[in-house]
N, C-alpha and C positions, 0 to 999 in steps of 0.2 A: 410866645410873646414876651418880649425882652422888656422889663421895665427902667426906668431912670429917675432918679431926682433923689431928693434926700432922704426920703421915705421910703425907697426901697427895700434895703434890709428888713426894715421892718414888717412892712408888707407881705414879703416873701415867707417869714417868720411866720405870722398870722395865718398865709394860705398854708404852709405847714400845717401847723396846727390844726387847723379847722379841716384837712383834707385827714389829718388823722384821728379827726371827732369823729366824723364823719363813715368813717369806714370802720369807727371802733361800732358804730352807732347801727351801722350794716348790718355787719357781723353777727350782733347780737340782735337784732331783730330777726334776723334769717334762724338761726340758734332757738328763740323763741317760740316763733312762729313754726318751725318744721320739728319742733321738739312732739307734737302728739301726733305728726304724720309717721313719725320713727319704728311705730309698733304695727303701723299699716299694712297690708301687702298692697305693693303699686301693681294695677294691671297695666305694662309696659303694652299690650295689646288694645288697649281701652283707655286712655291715658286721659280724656276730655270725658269719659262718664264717669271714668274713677276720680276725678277732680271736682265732679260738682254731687257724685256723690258721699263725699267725703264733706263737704258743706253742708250738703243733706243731712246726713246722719248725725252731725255735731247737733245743727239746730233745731233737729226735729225733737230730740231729746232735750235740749233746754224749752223749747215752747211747750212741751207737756209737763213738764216740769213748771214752768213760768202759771200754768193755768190750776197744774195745782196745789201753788204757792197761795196764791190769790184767797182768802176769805170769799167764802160764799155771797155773803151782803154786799159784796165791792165787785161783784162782776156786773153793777147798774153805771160804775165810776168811771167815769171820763173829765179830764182836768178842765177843760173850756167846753161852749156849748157847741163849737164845732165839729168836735172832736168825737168817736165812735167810742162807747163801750168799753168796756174789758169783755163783753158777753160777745159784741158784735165783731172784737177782731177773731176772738176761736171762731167761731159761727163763719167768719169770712174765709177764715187758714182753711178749715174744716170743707168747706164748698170749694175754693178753688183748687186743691191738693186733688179733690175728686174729678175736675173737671181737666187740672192741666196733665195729671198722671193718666190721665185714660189718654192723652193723646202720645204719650209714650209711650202706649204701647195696644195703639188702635181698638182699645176697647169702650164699651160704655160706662158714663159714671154713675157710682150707686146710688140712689135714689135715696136713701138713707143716714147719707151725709150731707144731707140738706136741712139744716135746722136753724131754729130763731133762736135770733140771738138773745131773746128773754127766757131762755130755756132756763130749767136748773143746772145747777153747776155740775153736779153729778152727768148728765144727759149729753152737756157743752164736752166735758172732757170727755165722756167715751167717744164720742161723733170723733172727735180730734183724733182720738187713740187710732179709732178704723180708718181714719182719714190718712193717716201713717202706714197702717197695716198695707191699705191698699196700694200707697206709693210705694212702700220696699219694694210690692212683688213687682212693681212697673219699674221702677230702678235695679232690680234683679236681673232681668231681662234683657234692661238696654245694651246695647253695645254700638261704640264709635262707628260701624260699618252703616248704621239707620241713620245717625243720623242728618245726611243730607237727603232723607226720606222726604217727600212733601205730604204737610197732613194740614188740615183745616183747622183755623187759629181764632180764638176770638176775633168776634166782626167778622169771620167767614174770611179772614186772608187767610192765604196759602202760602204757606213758608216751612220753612226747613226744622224735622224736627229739634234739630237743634236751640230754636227759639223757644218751646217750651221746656227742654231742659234748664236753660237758661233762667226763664221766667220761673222755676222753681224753684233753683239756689237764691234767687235775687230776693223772690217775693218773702222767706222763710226769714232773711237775715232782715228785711225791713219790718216785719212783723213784730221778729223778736225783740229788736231794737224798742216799739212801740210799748209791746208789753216790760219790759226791761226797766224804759222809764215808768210808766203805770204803777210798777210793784215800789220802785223808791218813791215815789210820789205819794207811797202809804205806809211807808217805813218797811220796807222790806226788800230783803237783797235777791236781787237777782241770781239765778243758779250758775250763772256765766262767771258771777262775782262771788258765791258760795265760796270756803274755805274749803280743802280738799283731805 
């Protein structure tokens, strides 16, 4: 698109500029961003299991970490009267990890990662721990050929396992996200934010 008038030069200046803001601004997010994928091995075979779990693993590790950053007395703490817990999001991670990894990999979930969320802290965090345990071995297993598998989803739909992969990279980063604020809300830095 050809522009005119007295302002052009300048204009064009401008998109200049900002197209090479813009691509410096790229550049370096991609840089960033693919900086911890570097030491990875990609399964070039598996390339959509190796990608969420690669999400997995990051955030699984900051939510066990996020829970036992937490002071023991502040796992009753929730900022509004809406709002759940710090006992009742582990206690929620802890239950649907059990529930959406058993459908990765058609088993049943253990009965033991069901717990209140007025547990002790100690009790909250192992559940969480095995709650992980028992996803690696379902994330171990999966491979891209399952899953346009059909398996039985919350609410009893049937959809592709793929929807539950999904549902566990999505669920772990909004979680964390919750705990993440919870912990600065008490003066405490998030492991995501931890110095290294």
């Amino acid at each position: 698109m050809v522009r005119t008038g007295p302002f052009s030069p300048e204009i064009r200046r401008l998109e200049r500029l900002t197209m090479k803001l813009l691509l410096a601004l790229s550049l370096a997010a991609v840089a960033i961003t693919s900086a911890p994928l570097a030491n990875a091995q990609i399964d070039t075979k598996n390339p959509v299991v190796w990608a969420a779990n690669d999400v997995y693993a990051r955030q699984s590790k900051f939510i066990v970490a996020a829970a036992e950053a937490m002071p023991a007395d502040k796992f009753t703490y929730k900022p509004t009267e809406g709002q759940w817990t710090y006992g009742k999001i582990i206690s929620h991670i802890a239950l649907a990890n059990a529930h959406v990894c058993a459908m990765l990999n058609d088993s049943t979930a253990p009965a033991n990662l069901t717990i209140a969320e007025t547990a002790s802290k100690p009790d909250l965090v192992a559940a969480l721990k095995a709650s992980f345990a028992f996803c690696d071995a379902a994330m171990n297993g999966l491979t891209d050929n399952k899953l346009g598998d059909t398996i039985t989803f919350f609410g009893g739909h049937k959809v592709p396992r793929a929807r539950a992969l999904i549902e566990e990279a999505g669920d772990l980063e909004d979680h964390y996200s919750q705990m993440a604020m919870y912990l600065r809300l008490n003066n405490i830095t998030p492991p995501s934010a931890a110095k290294k």
